[in-house]
N, CA and C of each residue as an Amber inpcrd file, in Angstrom:
protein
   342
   1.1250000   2.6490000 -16.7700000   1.4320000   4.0470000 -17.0090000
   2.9510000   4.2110000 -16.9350000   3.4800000   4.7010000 -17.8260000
   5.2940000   4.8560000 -18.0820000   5.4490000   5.7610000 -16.9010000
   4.8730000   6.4840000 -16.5590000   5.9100000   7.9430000 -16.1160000
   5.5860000   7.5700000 -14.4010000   4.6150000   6.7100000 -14.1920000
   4.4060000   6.4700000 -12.9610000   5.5800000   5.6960000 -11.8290000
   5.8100000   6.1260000 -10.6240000   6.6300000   5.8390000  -9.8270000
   6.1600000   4.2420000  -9.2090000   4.9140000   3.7490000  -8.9630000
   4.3770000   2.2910000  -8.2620000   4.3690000   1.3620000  -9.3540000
   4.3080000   2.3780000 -10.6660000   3.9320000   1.0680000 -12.1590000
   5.4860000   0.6140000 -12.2160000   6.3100000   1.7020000 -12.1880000
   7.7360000   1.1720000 -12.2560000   8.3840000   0.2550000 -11.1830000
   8.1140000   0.3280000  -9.9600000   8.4700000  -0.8230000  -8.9280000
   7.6800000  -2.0020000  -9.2000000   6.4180000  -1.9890000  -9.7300000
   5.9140000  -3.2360000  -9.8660000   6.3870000  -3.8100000 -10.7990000
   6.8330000  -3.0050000 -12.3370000   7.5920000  -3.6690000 -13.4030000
   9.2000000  -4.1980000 -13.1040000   9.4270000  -4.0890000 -11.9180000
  11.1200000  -4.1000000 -11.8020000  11.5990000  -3.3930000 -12.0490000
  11.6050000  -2.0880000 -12.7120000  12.6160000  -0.7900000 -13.0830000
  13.2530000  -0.4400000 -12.5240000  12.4270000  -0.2270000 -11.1120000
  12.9610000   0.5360000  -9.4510000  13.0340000  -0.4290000  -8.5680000
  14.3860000  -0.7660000  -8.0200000  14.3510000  -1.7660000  -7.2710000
  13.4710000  -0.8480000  -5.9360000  12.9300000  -2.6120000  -4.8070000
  12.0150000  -2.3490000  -3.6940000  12.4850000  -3.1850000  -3.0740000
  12.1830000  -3.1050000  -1.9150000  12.2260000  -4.3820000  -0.4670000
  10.4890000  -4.9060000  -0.6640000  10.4740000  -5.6160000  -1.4620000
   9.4560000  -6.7120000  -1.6250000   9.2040000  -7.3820000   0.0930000
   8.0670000  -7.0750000  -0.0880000   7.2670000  -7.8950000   1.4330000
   6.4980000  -9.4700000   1.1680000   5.7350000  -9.1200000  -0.0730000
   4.4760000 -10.2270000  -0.5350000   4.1530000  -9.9030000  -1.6690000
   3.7390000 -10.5160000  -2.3780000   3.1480000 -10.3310000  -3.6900000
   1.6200000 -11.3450000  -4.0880000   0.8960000 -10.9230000  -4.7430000
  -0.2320000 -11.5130000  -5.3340000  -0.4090000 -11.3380000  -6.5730000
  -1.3260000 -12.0650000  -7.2270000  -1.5190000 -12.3440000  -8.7530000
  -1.8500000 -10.4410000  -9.1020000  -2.0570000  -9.8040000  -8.1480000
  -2.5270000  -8.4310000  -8.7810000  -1.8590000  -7.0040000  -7.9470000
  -1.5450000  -7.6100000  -6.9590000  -1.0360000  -6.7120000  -5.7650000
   0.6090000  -7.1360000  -5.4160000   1.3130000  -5.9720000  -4.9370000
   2.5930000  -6.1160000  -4.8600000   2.4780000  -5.0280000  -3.3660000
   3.8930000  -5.8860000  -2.1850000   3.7830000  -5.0090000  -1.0360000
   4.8420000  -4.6540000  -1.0880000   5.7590000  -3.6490000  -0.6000000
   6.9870000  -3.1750000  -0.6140000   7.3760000  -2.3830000   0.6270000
   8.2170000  -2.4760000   1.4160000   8.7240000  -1.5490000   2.2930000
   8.5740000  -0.1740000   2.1760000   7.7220000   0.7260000   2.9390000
   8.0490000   2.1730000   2.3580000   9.6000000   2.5650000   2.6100000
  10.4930000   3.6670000   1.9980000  11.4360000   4.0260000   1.9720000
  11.3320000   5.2270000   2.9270000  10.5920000   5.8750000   3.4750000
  10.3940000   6.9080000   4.8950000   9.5400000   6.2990000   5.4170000
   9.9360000   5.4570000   6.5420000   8.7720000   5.1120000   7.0450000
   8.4390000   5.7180000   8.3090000   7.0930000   5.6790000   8.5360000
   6.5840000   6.3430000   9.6210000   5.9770000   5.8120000  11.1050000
   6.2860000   4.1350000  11.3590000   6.5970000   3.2870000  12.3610000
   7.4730000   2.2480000  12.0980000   7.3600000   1.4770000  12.9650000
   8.7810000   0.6100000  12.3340000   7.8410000  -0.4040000  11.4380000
   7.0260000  -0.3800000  11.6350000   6.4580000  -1.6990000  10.1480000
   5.2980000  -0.2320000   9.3350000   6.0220000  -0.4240000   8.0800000
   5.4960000   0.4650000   7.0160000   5.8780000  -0.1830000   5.6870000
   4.3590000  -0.5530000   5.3380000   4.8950000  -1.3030000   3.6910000
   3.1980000  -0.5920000   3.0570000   3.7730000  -0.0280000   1.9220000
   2.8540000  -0.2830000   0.8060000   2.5130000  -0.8840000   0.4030000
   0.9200000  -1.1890000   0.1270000   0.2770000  -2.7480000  -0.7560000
  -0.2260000  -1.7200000  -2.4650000   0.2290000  -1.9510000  -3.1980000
  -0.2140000  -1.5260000  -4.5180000  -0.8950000  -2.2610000  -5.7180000
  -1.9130000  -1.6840000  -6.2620000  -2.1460000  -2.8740000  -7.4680000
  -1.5230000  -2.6080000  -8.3880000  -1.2720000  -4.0110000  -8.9650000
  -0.3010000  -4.1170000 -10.6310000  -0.8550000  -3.4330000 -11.7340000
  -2.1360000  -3.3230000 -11.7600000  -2.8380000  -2.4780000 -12.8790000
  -2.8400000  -0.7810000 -12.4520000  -2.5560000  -0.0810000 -12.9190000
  -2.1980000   1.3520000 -12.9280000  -3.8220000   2.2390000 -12.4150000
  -3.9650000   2.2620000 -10.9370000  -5.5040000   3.0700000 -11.1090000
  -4.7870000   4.2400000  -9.8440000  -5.3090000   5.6920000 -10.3790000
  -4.8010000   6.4650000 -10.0770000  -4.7280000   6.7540000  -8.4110000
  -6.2190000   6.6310000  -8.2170000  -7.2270000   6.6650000  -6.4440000
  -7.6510000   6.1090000  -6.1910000  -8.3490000   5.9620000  -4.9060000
  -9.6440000   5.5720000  -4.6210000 -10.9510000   6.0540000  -5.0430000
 -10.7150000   7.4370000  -5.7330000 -11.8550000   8.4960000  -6.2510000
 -11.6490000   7.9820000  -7.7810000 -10.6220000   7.2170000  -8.4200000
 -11.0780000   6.4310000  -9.7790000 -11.1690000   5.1790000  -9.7340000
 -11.6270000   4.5820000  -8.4990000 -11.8530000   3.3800000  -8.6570000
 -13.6570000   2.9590000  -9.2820000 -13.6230000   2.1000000  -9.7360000
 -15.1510000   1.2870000 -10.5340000 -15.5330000  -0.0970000  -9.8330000
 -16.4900000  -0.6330000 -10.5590000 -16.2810000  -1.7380000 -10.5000000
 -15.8030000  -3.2510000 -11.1840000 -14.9520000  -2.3090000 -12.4300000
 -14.1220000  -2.8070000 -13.0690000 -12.7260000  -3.0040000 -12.2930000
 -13.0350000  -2.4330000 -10.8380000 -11.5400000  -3.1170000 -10.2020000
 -11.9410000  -3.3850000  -8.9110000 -13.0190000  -4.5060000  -8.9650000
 -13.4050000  -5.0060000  -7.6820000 -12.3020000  -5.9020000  -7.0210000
 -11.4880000  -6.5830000  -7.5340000 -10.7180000  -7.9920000  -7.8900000
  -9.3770000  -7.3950000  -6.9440000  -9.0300000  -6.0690000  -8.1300000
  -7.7590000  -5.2690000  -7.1550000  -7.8530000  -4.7170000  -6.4730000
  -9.2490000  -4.1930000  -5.9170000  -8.8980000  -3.7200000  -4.5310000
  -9.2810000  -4.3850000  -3.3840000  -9.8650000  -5.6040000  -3.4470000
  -9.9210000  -6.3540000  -2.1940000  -8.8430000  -7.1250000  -2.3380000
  -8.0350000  -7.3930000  -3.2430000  -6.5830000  -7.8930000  -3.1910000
  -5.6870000  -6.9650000  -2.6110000  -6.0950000  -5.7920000  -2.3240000
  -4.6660000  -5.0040000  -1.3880000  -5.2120000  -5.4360000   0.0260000
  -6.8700000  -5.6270000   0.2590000  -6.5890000  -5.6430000   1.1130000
  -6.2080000  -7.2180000   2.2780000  -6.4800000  -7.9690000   0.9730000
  -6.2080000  -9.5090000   1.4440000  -4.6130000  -9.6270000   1.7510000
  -3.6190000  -8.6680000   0.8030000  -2.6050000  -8.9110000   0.6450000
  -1.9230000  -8.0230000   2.1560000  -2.5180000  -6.6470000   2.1500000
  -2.4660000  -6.2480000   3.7720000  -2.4570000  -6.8460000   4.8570000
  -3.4990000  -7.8340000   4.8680000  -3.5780000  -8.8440000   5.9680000
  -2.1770000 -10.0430000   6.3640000  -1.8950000 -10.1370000   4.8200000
  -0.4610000 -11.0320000   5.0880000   0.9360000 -10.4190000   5.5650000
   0.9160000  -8.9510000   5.0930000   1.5870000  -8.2940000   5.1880000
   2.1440000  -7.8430000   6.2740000   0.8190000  -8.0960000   7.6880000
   0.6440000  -7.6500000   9.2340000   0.9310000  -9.0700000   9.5650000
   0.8040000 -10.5790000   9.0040000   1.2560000 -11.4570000   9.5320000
   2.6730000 -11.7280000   9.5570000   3.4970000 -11.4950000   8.0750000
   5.0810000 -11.4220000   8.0370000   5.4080000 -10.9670000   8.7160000
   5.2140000  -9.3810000   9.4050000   5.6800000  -8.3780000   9.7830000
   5.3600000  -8.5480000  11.3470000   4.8300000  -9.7800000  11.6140000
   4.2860000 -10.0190000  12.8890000   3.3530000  -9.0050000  13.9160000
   2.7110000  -8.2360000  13.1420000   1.6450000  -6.8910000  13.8550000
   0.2980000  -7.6940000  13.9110000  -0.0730000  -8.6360000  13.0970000
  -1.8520000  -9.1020000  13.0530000  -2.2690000  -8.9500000  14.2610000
  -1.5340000  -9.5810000  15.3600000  -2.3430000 -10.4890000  16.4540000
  -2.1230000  -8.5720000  17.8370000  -1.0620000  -7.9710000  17.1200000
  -1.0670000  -6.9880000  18.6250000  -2.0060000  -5.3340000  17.5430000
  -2.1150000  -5.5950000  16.5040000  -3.1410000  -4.6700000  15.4600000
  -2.5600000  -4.0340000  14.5040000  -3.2040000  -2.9870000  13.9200000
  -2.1170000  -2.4670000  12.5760000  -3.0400000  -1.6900000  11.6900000
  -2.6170000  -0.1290000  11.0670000  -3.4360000   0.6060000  10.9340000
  -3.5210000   0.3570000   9.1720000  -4.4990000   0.5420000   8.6630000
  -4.5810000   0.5940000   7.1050000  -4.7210000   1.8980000   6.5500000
  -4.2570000   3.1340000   5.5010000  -4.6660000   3.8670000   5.2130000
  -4.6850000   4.1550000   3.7310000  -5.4140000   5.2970000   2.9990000
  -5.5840000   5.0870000   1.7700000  -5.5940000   6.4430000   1.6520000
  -4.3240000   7.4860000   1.0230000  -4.8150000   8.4070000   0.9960000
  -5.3430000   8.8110000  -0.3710000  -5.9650000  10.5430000  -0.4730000
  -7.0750000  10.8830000  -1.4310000  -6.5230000  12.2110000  -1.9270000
  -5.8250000  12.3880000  -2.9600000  -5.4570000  13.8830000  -3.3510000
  -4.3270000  14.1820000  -2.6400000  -4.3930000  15.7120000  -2.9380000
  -3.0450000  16.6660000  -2.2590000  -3.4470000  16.9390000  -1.0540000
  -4.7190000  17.4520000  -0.3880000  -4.8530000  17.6710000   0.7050000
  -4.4450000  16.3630000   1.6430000  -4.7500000  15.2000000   1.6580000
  -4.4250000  14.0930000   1.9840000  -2.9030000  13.7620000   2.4550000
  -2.1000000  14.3330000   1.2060000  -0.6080000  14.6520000   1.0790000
  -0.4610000  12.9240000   0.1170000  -1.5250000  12.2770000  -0.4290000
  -0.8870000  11.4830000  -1.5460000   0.1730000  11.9720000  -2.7990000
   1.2300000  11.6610000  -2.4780000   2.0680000  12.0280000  -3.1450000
   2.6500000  11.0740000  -4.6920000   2.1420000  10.0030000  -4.2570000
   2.3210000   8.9900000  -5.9480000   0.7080000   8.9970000  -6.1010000
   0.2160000   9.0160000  -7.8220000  -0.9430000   8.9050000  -8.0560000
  -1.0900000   7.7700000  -8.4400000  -0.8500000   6.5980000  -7.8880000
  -1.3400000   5.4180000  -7.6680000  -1.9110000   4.8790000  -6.8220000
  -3.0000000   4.0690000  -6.2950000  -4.0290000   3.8080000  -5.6600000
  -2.8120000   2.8870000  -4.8440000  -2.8020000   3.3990000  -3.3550000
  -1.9340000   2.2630000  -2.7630000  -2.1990000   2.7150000  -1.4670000
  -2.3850000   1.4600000  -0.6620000  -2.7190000   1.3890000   1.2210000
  -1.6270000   1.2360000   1.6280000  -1.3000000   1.9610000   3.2260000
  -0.2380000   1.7570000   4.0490000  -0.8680000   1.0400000   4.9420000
   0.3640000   0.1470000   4.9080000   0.2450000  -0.7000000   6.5450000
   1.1820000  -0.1320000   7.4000000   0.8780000   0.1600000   8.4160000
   1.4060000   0.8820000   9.7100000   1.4080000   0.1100000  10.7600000
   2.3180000  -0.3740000  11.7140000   2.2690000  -1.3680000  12.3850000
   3.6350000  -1.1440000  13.2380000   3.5700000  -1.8310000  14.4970000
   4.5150000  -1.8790000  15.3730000   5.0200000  -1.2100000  16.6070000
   4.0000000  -0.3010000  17.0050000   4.1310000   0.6160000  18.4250000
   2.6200000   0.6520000  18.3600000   2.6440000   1.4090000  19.2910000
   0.8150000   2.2650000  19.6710000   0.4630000   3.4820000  18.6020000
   0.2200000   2.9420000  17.9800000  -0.3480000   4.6560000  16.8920000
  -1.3570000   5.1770000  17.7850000  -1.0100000   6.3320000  17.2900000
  -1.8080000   7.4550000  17.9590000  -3.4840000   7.8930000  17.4850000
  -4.2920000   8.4880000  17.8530000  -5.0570000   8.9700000  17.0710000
  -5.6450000  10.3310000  17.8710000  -5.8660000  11.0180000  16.9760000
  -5.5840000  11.2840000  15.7300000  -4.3260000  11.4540000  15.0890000
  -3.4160000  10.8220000  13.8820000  -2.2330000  11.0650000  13.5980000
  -1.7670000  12.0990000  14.0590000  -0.7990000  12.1240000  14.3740000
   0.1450000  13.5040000  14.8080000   1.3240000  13.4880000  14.6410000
């Protein structure tokens, strides 16, 4: 998708702080982050949500989350834990309409977010 903000970091347009990459998934540093380990895992193919996902993208979305898992090992969070999230719409506050998980990692997260 041209006009999209995740299709363009995955094409190189927009430079990123690259974390990991996979044959389908790309991780990147978020740019506000909200603990000290915050990276986006995104897929390379353009799918808007989790509410348009099929099963024509079985492949890319257990690749964010395989690629998540490496992502908490670089970042050294695996072994002390690390939160995954996926948000859904505006209420959610997803703000790029590209299907992409945060890894959150590196203090005690709270719950419920606050």
């Amino acid at each position: 998708m041209s006009d999209c903000l995740f299709c363009k970091i995955v094409a190189g347009e927009i430079p990123s702080s690259k974390v990991a990459e996979s044959d389908t998934a790309y991780a990147f540093d978020d740019i506000a982050p909200q603990a000290p380990v915050h990276v986006l895992v995104v897929p390379k193919q353009h799918i808007t949500s989790a509410d348009h996902v099929t099963t024509d993208h079985c492949c890319s979305v257990d690749d964010l989350v395989l690629l998540a898992q490496q992502v908490a090992d670089i970042k050294g969070v695996r072994a002390s834990g690390y939160r995954l999230v996926m948000n859904v719409g505006a209420d959610a506050q997803m703000t790029v309409p590209h299907l992409h998980l945060h890894v959150l990692g590196g203090r005690l997260l709270e719950w419920p977010p606050g």
